[in-house]
KEDREN-620428 format. One record per residue: residue in one letter; z, y, x of N, C-alpha, C, O, CB in turn; residue number from 0. Coordinates in Angstrom, 3 decimals. Atoms other than C-alpha are relative to their C-alpha. Glycine has a CB too. Layout:
# residues N
R   drenvo       n.c3       n.c2       n.c1      ca.c3      ca.c2      ca.c1       c.c3       c.c2       c.c1       o.c3       o.c2       o.c1      cb.c3      cb.c2      cb.c1   lumvo
R        a          Z          Y          X          Z          Y          X          Z          Y          X          Z          Y          X          Z          Y          X     NUM
...
This chain:
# residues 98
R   drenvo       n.c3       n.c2       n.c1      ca.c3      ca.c2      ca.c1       c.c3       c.c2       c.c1       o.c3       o.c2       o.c1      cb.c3      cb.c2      cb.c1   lumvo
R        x     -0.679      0.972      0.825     39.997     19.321     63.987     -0.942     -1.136     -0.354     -2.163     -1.023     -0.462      0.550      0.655     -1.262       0
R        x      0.427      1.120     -0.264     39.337     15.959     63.730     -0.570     -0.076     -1.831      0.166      0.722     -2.411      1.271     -1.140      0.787       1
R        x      0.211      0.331      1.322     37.813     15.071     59.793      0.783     -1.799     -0.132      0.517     -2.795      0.541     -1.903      0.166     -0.308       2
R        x     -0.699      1.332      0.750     40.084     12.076     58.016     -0.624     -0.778     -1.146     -0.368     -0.536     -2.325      1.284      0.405     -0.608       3
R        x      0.644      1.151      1.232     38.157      9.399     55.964      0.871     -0.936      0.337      1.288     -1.407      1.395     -1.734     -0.645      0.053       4
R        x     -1.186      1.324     -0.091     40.520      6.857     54.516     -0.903     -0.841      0.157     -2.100     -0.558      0.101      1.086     -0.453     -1.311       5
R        x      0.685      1.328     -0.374     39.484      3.319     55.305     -0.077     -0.677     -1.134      0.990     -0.796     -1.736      0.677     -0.859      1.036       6
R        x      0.417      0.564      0.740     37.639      1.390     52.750      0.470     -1.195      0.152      0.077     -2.004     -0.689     -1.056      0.161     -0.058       7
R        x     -0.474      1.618      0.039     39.270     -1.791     53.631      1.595      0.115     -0.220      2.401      0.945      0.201     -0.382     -0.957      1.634       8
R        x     -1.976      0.040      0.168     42.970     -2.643     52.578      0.458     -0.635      1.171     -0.331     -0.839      2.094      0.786     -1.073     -1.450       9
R        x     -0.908      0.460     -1.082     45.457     -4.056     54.898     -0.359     -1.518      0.336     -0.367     -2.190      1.368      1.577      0.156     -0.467      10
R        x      0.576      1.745      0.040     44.216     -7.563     53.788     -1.010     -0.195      0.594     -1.249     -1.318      1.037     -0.391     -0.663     -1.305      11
R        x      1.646      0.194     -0.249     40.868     -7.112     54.764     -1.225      0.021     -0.591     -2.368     -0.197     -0.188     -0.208     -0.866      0.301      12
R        x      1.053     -0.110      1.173     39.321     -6.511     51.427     -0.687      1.325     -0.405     -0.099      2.323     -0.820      0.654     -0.434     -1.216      13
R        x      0.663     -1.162      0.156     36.575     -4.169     51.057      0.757      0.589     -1.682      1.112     -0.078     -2.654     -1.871     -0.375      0.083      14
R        x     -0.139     -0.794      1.407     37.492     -1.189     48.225     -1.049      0.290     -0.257     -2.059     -0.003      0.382      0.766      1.175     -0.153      15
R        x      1.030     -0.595      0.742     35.512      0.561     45.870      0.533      1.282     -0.886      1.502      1.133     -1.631     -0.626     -1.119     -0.898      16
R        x     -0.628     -1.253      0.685     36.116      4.143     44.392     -0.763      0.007     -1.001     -1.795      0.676     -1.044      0.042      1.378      0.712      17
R        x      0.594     -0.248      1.489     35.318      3.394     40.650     -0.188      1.392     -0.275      0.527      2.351      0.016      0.933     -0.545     -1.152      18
R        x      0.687     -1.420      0.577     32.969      6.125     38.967      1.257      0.171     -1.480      2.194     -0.608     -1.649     -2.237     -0.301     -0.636      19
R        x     -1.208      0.295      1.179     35.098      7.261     35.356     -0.603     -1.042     -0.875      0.213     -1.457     -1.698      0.447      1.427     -1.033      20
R        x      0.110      0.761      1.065     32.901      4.762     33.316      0.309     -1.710      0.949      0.609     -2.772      0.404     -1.711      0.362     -0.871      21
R        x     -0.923      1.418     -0.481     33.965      1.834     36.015      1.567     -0.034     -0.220      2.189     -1.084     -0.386     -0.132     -0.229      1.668      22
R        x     -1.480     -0.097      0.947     37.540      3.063     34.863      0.100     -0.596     -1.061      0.868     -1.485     -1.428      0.399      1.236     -0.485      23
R        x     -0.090      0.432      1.653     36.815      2.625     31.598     -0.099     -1.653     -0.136      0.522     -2.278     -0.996     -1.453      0.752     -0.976      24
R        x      0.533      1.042      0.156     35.239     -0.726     32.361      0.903     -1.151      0.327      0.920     -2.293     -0.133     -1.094      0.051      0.639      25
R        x     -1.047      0.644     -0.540     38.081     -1.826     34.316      1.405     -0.074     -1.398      2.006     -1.141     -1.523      0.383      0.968      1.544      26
R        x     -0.694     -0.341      1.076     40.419     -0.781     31.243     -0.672     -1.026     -1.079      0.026     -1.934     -1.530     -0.100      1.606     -0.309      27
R        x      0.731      0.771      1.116     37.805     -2.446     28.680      0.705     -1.965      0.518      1.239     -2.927     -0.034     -2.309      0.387      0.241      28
R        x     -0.120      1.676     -1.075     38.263     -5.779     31.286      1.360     -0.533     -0.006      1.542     -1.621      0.542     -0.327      0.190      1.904      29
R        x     -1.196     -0.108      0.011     42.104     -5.402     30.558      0.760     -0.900      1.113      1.455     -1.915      1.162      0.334     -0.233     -1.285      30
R        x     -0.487      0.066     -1.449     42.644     -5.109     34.234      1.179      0.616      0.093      2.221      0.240      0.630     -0.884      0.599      0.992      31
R        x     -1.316     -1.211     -0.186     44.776     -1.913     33.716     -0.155      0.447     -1.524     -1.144      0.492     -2.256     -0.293      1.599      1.381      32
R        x     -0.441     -0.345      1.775     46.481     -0.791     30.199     -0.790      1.290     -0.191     -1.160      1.447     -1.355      1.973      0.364     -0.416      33
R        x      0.343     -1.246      0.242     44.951      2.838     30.735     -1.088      0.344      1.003     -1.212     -0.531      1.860      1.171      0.876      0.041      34
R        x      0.775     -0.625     -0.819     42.325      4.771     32.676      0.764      0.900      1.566      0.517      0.946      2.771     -0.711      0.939     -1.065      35
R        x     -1.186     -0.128     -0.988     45.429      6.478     34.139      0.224     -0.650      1.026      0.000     -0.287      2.181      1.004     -0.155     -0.460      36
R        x     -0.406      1.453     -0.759     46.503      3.397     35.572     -0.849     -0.614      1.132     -0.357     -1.459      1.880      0.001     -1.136     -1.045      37
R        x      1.130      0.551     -1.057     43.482      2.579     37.866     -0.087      0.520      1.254     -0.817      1.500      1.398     -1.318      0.178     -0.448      38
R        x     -0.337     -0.389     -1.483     44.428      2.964     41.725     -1.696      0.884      0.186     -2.785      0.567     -0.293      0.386     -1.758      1.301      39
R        x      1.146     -0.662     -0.290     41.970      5.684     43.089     -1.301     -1.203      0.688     -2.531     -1.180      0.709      0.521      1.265      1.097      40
R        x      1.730      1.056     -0.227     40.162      2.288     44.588      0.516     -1.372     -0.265      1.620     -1.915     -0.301     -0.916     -0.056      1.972      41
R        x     -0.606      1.538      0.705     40.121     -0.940     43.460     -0.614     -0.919      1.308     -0.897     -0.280      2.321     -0.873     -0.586     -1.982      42
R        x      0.790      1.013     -0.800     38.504     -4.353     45.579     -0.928      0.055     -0.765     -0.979      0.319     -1.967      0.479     -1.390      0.296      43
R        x      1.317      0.332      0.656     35.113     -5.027     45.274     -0.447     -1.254     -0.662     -1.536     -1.522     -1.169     -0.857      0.153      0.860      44
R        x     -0.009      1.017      1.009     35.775     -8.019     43.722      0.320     -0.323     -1.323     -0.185     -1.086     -2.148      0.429     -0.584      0.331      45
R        x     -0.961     -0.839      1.283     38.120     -6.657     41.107     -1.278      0.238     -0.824     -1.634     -0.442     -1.786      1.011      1.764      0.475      46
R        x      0.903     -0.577      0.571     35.110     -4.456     40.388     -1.251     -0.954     -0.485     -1.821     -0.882     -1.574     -0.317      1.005      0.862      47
R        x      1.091      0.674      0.182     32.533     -6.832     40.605      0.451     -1.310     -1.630     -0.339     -1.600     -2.528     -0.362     -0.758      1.788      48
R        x     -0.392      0.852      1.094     34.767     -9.476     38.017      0.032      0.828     -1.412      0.185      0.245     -2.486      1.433     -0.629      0.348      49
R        x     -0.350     -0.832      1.488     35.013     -6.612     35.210     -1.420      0.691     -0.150     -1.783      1.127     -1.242      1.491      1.360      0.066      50
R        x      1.472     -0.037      0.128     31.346     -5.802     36.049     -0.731     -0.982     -1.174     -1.520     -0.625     -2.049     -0.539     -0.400      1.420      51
R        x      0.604      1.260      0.112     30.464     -9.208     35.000      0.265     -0.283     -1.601     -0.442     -0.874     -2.417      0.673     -1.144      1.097      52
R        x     -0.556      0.624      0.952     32.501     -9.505     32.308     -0.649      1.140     -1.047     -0.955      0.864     -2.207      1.680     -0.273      0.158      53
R        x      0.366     -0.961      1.039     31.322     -6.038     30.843     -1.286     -0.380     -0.475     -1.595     -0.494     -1.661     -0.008      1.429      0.469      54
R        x      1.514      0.534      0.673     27.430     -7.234     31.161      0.214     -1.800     -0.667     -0.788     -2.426     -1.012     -1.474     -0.003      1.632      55
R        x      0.545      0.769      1.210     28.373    -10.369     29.201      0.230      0.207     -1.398     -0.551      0.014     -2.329      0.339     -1.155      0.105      56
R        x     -0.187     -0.722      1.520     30.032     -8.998     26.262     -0.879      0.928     -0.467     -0.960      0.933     -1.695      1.208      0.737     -0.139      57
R        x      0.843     -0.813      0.560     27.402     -6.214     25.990     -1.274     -1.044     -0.426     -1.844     -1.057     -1.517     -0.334      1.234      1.029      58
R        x      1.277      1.043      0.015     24.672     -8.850     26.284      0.245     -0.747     -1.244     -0.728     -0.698     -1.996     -0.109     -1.116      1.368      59
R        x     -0.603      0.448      1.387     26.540    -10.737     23.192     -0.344      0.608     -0.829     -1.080      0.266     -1.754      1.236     -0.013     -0.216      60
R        x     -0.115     -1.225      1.251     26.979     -7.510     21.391     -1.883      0.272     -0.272     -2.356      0.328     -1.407      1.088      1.940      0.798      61
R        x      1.632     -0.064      0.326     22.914     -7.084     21.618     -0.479     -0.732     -0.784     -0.979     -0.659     -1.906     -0.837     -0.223      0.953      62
R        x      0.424      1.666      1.158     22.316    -10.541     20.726      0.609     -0.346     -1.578     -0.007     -1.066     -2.364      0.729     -1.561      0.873      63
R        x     -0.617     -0.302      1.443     24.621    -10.058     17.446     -0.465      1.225     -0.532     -0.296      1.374     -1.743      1.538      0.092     -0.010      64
R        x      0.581     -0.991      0.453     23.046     -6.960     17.072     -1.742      0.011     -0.818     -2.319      0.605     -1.730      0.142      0.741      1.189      65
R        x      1.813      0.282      0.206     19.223     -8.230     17.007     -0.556     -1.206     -1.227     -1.691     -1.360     -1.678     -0.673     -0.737      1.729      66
R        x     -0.412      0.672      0.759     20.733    -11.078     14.615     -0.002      0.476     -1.032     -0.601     -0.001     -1.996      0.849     -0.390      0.241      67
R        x      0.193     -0.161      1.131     21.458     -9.014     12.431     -1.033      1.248     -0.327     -1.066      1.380     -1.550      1.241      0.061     -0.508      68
R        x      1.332     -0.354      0.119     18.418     -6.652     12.501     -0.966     -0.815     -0.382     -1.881     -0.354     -1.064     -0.370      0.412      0.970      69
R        x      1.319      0.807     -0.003     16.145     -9.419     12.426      0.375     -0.552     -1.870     -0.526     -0.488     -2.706     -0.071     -1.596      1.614      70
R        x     -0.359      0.169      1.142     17.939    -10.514      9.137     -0.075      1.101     -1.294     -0.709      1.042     -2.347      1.104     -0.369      0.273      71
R        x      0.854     -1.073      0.973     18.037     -7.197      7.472     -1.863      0.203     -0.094     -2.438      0.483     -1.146      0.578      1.509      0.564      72
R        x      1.234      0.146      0.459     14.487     -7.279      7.779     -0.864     -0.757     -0.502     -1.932     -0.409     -1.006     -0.394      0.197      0.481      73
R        x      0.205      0.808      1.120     14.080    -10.531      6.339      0.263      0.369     -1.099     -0.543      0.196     -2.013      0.500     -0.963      0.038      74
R        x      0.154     -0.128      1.128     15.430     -9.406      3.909     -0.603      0.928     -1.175     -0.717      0.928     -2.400      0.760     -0.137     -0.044      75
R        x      0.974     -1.304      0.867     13.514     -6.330      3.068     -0.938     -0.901     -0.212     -0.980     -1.312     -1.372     -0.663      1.581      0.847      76
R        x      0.792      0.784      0.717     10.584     -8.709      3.293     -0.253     -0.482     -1.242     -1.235     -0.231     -1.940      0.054     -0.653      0.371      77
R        x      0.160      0.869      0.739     11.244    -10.878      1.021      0.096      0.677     -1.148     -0.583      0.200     -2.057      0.729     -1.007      0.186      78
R        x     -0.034     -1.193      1.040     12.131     -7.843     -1.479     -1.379      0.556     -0.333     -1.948      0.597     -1.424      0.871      1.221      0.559      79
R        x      1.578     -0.927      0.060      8.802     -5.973     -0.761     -0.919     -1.394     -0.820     -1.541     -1.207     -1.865     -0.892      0.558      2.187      80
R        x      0.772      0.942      0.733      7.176     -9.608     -1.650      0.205     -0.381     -1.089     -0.705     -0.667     -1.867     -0.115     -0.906      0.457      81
R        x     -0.073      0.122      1.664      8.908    -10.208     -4.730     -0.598      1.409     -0.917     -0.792      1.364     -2.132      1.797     -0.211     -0.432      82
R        x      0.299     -1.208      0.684      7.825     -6.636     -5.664     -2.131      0.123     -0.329     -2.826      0.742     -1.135      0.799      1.412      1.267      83
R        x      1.498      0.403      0.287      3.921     -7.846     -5.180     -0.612      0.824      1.538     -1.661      0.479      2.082     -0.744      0.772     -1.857      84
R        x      0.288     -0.635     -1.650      3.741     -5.490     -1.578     -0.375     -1.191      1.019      0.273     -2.210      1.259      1.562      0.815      0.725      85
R        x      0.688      0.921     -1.100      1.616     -7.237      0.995     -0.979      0.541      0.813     -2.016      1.065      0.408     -0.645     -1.117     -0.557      86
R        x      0.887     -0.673     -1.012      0.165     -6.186      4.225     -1.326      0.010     -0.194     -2.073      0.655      0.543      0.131     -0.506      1.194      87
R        x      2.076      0.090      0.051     -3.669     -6.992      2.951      0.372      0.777     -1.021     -0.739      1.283     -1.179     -1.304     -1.718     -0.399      88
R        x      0.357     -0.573      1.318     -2.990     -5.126     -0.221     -0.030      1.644      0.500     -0.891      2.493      0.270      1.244     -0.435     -1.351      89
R        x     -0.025     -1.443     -0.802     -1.528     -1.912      1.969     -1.863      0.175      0.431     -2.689      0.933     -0.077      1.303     -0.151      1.792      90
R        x      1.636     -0.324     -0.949     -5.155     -2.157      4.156     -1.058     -0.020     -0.851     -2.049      0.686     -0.666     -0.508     -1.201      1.219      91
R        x      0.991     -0.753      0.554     -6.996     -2.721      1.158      0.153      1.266     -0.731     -0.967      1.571     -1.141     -0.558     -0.729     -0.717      92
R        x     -0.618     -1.427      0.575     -5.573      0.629     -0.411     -0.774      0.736      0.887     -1.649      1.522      0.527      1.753      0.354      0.103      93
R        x      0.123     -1.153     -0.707     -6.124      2.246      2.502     -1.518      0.050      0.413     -1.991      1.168      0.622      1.007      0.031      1.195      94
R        x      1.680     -0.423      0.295    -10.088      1.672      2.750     -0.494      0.162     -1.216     -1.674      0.497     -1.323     -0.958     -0.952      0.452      95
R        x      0.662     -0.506      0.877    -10.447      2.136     -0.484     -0.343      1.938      0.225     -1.357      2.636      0.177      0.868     -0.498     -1.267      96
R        x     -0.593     -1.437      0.213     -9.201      5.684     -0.304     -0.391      0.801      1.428     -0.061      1.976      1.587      1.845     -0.061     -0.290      97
C-alpha cells in the first residue's frame, strides 16, 4: 500500500500551513475565525503569516505599556524613599560602617 500525504498546496496554488494549537489561538486572537473550533485543519501561509504579524505587534505594544508603567511605579517609589531621607550613599555608608 501506497502511503497518502495530502497536498500542502490548495487548488489555487497557495501554499498551507497546519497551525500548532497556539497558532489557533493566534488566528482566533487575529479575529480571523470566531473560535478555535472554527480553524480549517490548514490555513495559507499568508493567512498565517498576517495574524503572525499582527500578534508580534500587539504583544510588542503590550511590553512597551508594560515597561511604562514599571518604569513609573518605580519613579515613584523613588521619589518616596527620597522624601523619607533613603539614599543610595547613605545605604553604602551603613553598610561599611557595620
Amino acid at each position: 500500500m501506497e502511503n497518502v500525504v495530502s497536498d500542502p498546496v490548495t487548488p489555487g496554488g497557495h501554499a498551507t500551513h497546519k497551525p500548532t494549537p497556539f497558532q489557533q489561538k493566534v488566528l482566533v486572537w487575529s479575529k480571523m475565525y470566531p473560535s478555535s473550533d472554527k480553524v480549517p485543519e490548514r490555513v495559507t501561509r499568508s493567512q498565517m503569516k498576517k495574524a503572525m504579524d499582527l500578534f508580534r505587534v500587539r504583544s510588542s505594544i503590550c511590553m512597551a505599556a508594560l515597561v511604562f508603567v514599571f518604569a513609573a511605579v518605580m519613579a515613584l517609589i523613588g521619589r518616596k524613599q527620597r522624601q523619607e531621607g533613603m539614599s543610595v550613599t547613605k545605604i553604602a555608608l551603613e553598610k561599611r560602617q557595620h
